[in-house]
NUKOLLO-419840 format. One record per atom (N, C-alpha, C): residue in one letter; x negated, y, z. Coordinates in steps of 0.001 Angstrom, whole numbers, plus 500000, padded with zeros to 6 digits. Layout:
N
AXYZ;...
//
This chain:
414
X547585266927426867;X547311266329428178;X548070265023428312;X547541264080428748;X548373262863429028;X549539263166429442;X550673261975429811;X551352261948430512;X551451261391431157;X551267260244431067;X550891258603431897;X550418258785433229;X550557259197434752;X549471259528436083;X549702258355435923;X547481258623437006;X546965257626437018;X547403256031438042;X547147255252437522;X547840254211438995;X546723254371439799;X545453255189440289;X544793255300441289;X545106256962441580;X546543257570441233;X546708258367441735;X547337259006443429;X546795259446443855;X547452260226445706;X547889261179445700;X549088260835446124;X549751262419446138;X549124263418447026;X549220264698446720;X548962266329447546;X549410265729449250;X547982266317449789;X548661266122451292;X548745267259451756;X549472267561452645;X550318268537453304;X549180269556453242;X549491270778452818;X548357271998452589;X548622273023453481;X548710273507454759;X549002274557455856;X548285275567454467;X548479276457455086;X547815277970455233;X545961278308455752;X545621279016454548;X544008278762455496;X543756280160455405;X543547280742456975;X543195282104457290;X542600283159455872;X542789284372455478;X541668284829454617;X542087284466452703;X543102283490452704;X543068282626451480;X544544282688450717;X544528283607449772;X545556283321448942;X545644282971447542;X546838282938447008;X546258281970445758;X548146281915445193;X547452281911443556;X548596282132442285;X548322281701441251;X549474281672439920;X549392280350438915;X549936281170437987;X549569281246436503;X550724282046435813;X550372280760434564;X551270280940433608;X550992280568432378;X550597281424431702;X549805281729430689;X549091282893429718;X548686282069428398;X549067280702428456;X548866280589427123;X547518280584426185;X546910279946426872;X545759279924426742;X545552278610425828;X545822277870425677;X545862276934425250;X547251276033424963;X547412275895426372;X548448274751426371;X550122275632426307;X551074275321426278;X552260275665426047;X553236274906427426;X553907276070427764;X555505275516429025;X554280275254430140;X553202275445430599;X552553275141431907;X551526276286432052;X551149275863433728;X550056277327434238;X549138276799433899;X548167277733433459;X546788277899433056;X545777279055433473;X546666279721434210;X545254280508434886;X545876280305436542;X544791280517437146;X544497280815438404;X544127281914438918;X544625282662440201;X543637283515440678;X543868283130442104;X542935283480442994;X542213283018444159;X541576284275445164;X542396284729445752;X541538286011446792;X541607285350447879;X540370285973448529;X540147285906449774;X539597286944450405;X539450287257451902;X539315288267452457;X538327289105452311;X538104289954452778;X536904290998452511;X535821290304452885;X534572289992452657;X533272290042453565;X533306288745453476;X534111287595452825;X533487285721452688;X532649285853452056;X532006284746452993;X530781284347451897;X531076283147451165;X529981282973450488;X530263282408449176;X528734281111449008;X529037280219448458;X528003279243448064;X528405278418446771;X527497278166446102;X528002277249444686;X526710276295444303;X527319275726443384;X526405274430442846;X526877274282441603;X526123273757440384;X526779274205438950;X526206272980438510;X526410273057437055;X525992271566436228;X524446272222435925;X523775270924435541;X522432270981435369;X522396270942433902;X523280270929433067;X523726270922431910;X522741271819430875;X521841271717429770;X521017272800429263;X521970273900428799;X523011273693428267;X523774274675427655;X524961274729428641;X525137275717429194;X525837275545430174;X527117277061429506;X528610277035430193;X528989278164429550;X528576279463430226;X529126279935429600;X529031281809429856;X529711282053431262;X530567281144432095;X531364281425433257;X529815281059434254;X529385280122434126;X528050279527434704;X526930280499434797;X527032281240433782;X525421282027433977;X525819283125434880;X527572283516434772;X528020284684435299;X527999284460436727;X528670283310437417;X528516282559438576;X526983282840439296;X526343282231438732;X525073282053439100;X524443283416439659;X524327284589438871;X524494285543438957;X525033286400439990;X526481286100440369;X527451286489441246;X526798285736442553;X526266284843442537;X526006284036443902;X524864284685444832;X523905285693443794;X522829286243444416;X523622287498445382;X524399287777445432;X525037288312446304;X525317288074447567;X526311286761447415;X526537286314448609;X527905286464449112;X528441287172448042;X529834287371448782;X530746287112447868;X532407286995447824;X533184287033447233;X534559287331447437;X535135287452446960;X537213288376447007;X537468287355445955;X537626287271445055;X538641286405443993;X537554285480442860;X538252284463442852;X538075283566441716;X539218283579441004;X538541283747438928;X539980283383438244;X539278281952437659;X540107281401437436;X540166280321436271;X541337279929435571;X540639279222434045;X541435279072432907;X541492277973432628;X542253276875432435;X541985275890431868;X542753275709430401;X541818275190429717;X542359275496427951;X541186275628427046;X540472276682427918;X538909276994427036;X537900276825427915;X536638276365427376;X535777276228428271;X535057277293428095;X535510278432426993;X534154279575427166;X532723279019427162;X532830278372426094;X531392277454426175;X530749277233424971;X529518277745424225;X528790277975423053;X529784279275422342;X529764280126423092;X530791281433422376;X529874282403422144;X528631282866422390;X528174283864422287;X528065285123423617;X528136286316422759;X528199287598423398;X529764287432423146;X530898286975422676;X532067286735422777;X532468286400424298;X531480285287424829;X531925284500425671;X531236285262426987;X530077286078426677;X529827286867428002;X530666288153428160;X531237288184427105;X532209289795427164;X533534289320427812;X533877288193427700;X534951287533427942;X534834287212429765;X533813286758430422;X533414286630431791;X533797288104432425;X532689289284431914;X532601290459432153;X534099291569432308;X534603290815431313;X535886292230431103;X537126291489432111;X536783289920432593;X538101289391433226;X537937289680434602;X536176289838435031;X535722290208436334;X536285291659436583;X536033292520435425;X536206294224435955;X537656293823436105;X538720293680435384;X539892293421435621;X540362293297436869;X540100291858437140;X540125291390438694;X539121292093439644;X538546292950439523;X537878293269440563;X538458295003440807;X539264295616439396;X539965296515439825;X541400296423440872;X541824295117440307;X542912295124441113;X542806294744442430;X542072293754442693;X541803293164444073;X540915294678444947;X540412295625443898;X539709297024445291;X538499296229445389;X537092295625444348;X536430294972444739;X535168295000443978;X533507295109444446;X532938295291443002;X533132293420441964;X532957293879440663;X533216292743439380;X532331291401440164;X531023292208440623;X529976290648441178;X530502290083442550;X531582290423443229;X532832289659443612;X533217288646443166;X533562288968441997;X534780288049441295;X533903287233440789;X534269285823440744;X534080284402440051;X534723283671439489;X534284283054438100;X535222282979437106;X535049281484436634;X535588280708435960;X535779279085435632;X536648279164434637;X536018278252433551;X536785277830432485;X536439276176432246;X537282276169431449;X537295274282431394;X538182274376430070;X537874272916429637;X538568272486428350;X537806272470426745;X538301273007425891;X537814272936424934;X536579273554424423;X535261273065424188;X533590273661423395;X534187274669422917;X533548275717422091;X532993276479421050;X534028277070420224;X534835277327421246;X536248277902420610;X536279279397421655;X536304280897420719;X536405281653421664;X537495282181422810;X537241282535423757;X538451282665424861;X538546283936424809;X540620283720424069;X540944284659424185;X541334285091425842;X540762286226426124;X540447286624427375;X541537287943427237;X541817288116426651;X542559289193426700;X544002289048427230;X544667287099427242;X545463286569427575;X545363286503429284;X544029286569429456;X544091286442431198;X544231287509432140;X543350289245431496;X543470289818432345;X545230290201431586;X545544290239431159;X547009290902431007;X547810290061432289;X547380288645432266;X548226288356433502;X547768288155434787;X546596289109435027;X546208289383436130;X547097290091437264;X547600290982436230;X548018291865437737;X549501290857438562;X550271290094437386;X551132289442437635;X551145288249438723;X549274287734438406;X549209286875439808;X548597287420440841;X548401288561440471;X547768289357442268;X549197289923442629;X550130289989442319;X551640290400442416;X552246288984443406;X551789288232442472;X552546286532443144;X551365285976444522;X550437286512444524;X549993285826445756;X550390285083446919;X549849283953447299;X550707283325448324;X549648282526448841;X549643282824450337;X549090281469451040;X549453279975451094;X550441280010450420;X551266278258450689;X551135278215448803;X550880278742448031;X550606278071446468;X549388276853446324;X549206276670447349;X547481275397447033;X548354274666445823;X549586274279445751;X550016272977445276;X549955273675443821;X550681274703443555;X550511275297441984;X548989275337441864;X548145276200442374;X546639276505442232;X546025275184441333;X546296273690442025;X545740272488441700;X546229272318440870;X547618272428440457;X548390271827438661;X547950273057437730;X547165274320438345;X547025275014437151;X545971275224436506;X544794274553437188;X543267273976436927;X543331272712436009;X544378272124435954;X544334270662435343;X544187271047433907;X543339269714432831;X543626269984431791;X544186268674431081;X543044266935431193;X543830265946430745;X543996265332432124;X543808266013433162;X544203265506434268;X545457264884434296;X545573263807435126;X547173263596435368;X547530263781437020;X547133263923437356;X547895264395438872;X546857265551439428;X547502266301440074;X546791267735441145;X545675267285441872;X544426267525442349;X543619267059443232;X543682267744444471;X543526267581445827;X543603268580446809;X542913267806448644;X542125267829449134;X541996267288450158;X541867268683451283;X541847268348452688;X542054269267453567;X541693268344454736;X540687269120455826;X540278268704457048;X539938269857458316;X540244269365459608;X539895270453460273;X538162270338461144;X537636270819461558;X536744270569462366;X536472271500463441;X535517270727464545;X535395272019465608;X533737272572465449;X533843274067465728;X532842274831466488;X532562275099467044;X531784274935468153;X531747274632469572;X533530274411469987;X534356275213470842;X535553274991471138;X536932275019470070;X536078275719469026;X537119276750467951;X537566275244466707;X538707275573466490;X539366274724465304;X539175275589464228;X538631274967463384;X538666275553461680;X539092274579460635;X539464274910459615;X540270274067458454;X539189274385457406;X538969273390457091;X538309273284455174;X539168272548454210;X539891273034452805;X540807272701452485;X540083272978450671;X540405272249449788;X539789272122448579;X540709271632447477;X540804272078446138;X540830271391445092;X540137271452444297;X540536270418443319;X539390270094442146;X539900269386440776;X539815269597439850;X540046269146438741;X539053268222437940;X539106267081437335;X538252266068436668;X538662265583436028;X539207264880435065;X539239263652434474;X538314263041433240;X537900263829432648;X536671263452431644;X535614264058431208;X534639263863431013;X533127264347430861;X532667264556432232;X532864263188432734;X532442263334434275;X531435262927434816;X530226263357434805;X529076262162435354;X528383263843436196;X528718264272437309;X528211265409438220;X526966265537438259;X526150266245437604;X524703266040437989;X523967267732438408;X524877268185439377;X524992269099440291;X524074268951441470;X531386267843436164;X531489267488435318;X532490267940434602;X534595267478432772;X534856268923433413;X534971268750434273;X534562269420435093;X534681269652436599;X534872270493437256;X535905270989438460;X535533272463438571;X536147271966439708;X535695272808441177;X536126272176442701;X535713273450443365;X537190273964444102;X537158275090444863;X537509274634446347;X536316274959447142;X536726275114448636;X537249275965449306;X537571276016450538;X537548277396451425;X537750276641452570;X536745277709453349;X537153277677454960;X537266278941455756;X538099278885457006;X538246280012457743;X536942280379458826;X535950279209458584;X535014279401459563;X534149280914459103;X533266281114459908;X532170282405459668;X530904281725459616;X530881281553458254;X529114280638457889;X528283282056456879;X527053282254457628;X526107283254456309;X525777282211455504;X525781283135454289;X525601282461452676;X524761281503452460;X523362281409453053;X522753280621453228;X522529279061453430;X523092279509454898;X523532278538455524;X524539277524454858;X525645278214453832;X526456277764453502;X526184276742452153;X525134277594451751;X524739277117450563;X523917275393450752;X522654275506452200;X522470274907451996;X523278272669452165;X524558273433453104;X525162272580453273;X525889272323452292;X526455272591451204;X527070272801450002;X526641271518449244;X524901271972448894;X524094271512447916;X523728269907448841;X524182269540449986;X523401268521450277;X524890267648450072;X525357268206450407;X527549267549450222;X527349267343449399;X527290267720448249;X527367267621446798;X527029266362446329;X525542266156446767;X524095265233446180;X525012263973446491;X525780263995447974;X526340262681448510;X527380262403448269;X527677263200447366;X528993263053446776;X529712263072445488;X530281263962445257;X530122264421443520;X529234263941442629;X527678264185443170;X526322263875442527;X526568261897442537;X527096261572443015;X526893260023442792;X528504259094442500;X529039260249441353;X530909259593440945;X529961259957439435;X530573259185438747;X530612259282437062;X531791258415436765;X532491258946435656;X533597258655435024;X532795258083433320;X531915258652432540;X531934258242431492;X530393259144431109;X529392258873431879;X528264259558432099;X527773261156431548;X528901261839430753;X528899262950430168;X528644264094431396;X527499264982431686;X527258265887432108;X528050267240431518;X529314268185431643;X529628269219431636;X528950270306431386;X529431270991430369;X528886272027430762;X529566272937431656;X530856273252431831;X531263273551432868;X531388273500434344;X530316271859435391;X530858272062436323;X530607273353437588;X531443273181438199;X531180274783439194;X531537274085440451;X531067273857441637;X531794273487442817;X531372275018443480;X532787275692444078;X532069276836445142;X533070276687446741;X532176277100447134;X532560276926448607;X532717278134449275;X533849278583449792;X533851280081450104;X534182280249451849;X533633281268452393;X533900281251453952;X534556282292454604;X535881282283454777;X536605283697454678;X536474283936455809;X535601283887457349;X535139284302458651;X537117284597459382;X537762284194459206;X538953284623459856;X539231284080460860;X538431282487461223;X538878282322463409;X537257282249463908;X537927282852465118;X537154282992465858;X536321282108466508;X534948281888466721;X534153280409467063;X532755281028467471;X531987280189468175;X530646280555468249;X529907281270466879;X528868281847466945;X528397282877466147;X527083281587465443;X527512282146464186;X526284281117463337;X525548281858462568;X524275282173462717;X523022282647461720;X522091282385461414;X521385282934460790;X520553281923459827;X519399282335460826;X519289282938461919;X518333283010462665;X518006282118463871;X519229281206463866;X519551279955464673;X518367278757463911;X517731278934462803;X516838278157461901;X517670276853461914;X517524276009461152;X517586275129460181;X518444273899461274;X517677273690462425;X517992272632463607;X518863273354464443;X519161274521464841;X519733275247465736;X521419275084464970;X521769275515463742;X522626275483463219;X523020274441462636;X522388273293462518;X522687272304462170;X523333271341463647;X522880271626464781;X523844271381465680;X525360271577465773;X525089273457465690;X526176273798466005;X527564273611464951;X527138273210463534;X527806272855462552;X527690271403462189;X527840270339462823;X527199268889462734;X529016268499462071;X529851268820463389;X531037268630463089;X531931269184461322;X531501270322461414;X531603271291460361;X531186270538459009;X529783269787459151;X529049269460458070;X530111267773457727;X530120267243458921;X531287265941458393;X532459266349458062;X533391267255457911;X534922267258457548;X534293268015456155;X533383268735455909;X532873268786454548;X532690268170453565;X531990266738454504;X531948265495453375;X532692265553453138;X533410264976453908;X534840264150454020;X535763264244452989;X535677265989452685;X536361266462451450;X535875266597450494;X534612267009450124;X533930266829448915;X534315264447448854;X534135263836449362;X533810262819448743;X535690261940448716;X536464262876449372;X537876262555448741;X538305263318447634;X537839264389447211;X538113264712446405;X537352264340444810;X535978264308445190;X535175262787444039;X535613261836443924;X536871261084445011;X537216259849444353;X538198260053443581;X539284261255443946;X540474261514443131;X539692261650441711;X538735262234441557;X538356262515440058;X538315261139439599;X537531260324439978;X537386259023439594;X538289258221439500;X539028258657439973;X540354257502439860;X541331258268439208;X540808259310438859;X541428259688437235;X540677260279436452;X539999259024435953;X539191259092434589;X540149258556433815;X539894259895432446;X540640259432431532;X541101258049431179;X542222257473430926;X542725255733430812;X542245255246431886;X541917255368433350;X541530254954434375;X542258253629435021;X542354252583435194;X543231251451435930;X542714250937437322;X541168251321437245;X540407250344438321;X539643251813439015;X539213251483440128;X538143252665440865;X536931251357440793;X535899251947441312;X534670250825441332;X533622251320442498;X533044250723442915;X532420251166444323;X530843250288443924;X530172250719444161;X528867250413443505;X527981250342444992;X527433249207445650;X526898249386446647;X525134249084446310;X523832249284446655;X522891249049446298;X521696248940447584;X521673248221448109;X520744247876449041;X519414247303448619;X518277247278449224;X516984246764449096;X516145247553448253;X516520248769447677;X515637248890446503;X514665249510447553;X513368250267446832;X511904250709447109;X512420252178447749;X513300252877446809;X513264254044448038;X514950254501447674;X515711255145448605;X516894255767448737;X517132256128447258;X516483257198446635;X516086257479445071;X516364256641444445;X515831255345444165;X515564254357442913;X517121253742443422;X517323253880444399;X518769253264444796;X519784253515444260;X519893254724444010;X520737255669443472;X520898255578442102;X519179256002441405;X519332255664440117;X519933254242439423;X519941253006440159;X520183252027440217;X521814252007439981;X522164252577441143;X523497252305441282;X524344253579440401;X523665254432439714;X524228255308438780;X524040254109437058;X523159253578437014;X523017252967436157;X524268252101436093;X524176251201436712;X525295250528436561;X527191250791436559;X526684251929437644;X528356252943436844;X528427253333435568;X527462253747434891;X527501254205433809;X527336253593432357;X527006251973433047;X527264251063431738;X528578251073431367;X528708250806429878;X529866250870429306;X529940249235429080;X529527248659429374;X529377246685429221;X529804246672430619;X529442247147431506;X530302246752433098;X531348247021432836;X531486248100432399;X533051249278432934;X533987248888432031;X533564247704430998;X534744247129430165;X535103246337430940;X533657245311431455;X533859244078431675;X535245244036432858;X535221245144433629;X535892245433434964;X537182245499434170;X537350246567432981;X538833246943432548;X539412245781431959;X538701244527431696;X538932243406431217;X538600242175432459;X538700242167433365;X538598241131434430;X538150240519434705;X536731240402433962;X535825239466433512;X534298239500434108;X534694238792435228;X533552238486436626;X532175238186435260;X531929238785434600;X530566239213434088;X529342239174434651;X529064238803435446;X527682239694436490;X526345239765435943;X526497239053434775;X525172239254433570;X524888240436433253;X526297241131433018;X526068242696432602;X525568243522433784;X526075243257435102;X525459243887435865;X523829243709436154;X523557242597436194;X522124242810435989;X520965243172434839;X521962243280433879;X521697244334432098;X521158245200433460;X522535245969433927;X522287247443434396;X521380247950435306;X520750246751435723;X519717247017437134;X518745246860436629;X518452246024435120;X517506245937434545;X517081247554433392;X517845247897433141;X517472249142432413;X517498250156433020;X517460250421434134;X517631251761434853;X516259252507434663;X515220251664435122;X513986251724434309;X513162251766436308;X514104251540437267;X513634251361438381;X513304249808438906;X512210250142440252;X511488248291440184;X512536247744440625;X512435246353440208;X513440245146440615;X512711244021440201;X512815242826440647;X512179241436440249;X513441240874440042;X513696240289439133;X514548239149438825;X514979237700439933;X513643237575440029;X513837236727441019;X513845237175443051;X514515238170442966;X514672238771444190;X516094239049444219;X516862239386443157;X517607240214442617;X519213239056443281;X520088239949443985;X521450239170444459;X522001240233443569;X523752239483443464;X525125239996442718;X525992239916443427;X526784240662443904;X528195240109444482;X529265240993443827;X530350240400444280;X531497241086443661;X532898240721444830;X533282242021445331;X534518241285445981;X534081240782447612;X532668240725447845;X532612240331449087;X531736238753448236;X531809238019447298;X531058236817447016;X529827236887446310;X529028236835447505;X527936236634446033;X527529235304445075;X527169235932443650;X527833235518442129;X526076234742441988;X524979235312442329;X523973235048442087;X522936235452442834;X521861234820443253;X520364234808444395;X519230234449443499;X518669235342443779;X516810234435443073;X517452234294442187;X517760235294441041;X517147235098439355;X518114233567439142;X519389233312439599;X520389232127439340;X521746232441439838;X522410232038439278;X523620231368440092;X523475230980441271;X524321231326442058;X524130230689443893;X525257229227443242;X524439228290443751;X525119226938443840;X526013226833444255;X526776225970443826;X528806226076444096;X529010227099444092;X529390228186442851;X529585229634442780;X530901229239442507;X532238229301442913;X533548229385442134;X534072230996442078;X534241231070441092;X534564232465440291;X536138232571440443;X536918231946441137;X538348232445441526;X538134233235441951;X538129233509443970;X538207234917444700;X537820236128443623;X537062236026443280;X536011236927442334;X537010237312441491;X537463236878440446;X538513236884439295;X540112237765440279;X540606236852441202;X541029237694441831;X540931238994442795;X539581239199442657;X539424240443443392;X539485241503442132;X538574241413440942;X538579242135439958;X540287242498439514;X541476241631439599;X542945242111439261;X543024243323440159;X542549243524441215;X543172244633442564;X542846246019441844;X542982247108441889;X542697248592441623;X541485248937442187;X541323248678443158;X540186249005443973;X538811247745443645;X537310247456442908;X536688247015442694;X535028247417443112;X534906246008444051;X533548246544445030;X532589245495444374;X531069246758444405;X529937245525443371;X528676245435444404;X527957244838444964;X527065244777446292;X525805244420444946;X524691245044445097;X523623244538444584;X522567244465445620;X521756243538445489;X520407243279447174;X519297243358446300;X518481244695445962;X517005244318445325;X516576243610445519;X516082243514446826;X515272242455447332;X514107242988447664;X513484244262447702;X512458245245447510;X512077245920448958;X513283246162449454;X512501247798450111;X514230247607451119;X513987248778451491;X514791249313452401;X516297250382451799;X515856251150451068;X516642252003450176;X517966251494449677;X519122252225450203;X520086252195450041;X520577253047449114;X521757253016448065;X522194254047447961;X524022253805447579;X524961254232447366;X526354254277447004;X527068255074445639;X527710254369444687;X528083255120443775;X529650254982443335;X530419256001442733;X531567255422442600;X531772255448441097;X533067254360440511;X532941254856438789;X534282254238438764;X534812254159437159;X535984253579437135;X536374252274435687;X536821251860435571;X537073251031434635;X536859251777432901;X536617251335432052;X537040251857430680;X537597251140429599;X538692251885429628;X539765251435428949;X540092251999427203;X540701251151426883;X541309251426425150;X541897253821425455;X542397253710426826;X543219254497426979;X541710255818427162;X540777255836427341;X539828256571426830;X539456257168425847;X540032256072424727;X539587256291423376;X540758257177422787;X541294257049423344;X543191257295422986;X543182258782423108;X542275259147424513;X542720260656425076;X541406261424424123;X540567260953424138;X539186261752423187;X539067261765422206;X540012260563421289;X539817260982420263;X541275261988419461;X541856262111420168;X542857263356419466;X542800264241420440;X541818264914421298;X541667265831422398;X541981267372421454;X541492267548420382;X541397268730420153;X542765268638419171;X543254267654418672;X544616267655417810;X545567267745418244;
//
């Protein structure tokens, strides 16, 4: 794991206690040596539960088990490992899901399709699993409502700092807390990365309901950060609802508009945290120096906007040009040009920094490339593109790429 944190790193903000929610760290040795590597995660009887996974074809054995577990609707404990990803293992790697669930689901008093499980780290290496439930009972022993801060350092793998955001919102009169971490730093492009992002709230949301707010957070969030366009096979975002304060009553018989009122508030401190906790990933991408903010106006529809502005995060000719300072904007229009969405050249604006670099298929006359040059030195790097097309907006975030990329991937497994 590195050592270097990132300079777009934020420290842990203050983590209260969230009704329903406890949480523990052990080391087991799973991989790494002198640090925690597993997690376990209970919550109260009767939460519900919602998830969103990688779209990944080969996805691991924790993923199919997840998926699985979600037709339920409910959940008591999540474990996770970071070290192995339990990923191209076989009937190894589903015996390995299976025997860590009965485990945890004996001790927690719970059935196994309860329990939900996450691995991260290394392909096609089998997980020894036999290392986790042995230290199961040790972290259902250590439980604690105030561990969020271990929970987040024990998910990490080349991460360099803990991820963690936290917000409250109201229900009709009632205060509730949504509080999250998440782990990222490489093979990050969400198309819901490693990725793995645990919520919880004390509100009382049915599964449904929960789910479908989950999956739309996601799209606006997570779904539009890439670090180095690699789709995961591991990612897992789950969102869990441990019903512990008291608030107006929400069901899925309220239909679609009824509950979307009464959770409007609910649905913004959701963002809020799904898309602070997507930037922490991004701003620690592996060798990370710069964040990048990708804005895309004019295209033909919201869609092509997106694809647009994923394109151009995901050039590796931008994301130098940025780690190298070099007001480029040729490359950016490489990237608007291959996305394979409409654009005219001669419609087509650049800006960078607040200046725009180029109008109509040219250079904007008297372009001076100082401000510009000095905006690209700052950490923080904003790119405005104007199709010129349509109405369609869309927003993306990404980060610089650096020598220090090459550094962490290519001795990852040595």
């Amino acid at each position: 794991m590195s050592t270097a944190v990132s300079p777009l790193a934020v420290p842990l903000p203050a983590l209260p206690p969230l009704a329903g929610v406890r949480l523990s760290a052990a080391a087991a040795g799973i991989r790494y040596q002198g640090r925690t590597d597993v997690v376990m995660m209970e919550v109260a009887p009767n939460s519900t539960v919602a998830g969103v996974f990688t779209s990944n074809k080969c996805p691991g054995a924790p993923i199919d088990w997840c998926r699985t577990a979600l037709k339920g609707g409910k959940a008591r404990v999540v474990v996770v490992n970071a070290g192995n990803a339990n990923v191209f293992t076989g009937k190894a790697g589903r015996d390995a899901c299976a025997e860590t669930a009965a485990a945890a689901a004996k001790i927690a008093g719970c059935q196994p399709k309860q329990v939900f499980v996450a691995s991260t780290a290394v392909i096609g290496e089998v997980l020894p699993h036999e290392k986790i439930v042995a230290a199961l009972p040790g972290l259902h022993e250590a439980l604690s409502e105030d561990n969020w801060e271990a929970a987040a350092r024990g998910i990490m793998t080349t991460d360099t700092f803990p991820k963690a955001a936290t917000q409250t919102a109201l229900i009709g009169d009632a205060t509730v807390r949504i509080t999250g971490i998440a782990k990222g730093s490489g093979m990050i492009a969400p198309d819901m990365a490693t990725m793995l992002c645990f919520i919880f709230t004390d509100a009382k949301i049915p599964a449904e309901i929960l789910q479908s707010m989950l999956k739309k957070g996601v799209d606006a969030t997570f779904n539009c950060t890439t670090v180095d366009s690699d789709t995961s096979t591991s990612d897992t975002v789950l969102l869990i609802a441990t019903g512990q304060t008291k608030h107006p009553r929400i069901s899925a018989a309220d239909g679609k508009s009824g509950a979307s009122r009464m959770l409007s508030d609910f649905a913004r401190a959701l963002n809020d945290v799904l898309l602070d906790l997507a930037l922490q990933v991004t701003g620690d991408g592996e060798g990370a120096q710069k964040r990048v903010r990708i804005d895309v106006t004019g295209a033909k529809t919201a869609k092509s906007a997106k694809r647009i502005a994923m394109a151009v995060a995901n050039s590796p000719l931008v994301k130098t040009a940025i780690a190298g300072e070099d007001a480029n904007w040729g490359r950016i229009v490489m990237a608007v040009g291959k996305s394979g969405e409409p654009a005219d050249r001669d419609k087509l604006s650049i800006g960078v920094g607040g200046v725009w670099m180029a109008r109509e298929g040219a250079v904007v006359p008297g372009y001076d490339e100082t401000p510009v040059v000095a905006h690209m030195k700052g950490k923080e790097v904003e790119i405005a593109i104007d199709i010129g097309l349509g109405r369609g907006a869309a927003t993306a975030w990404t980060c610089d790429l650096t020598h220090g990329y090459i550094d962490i991937n290519g001795s990852y497994r040595s």
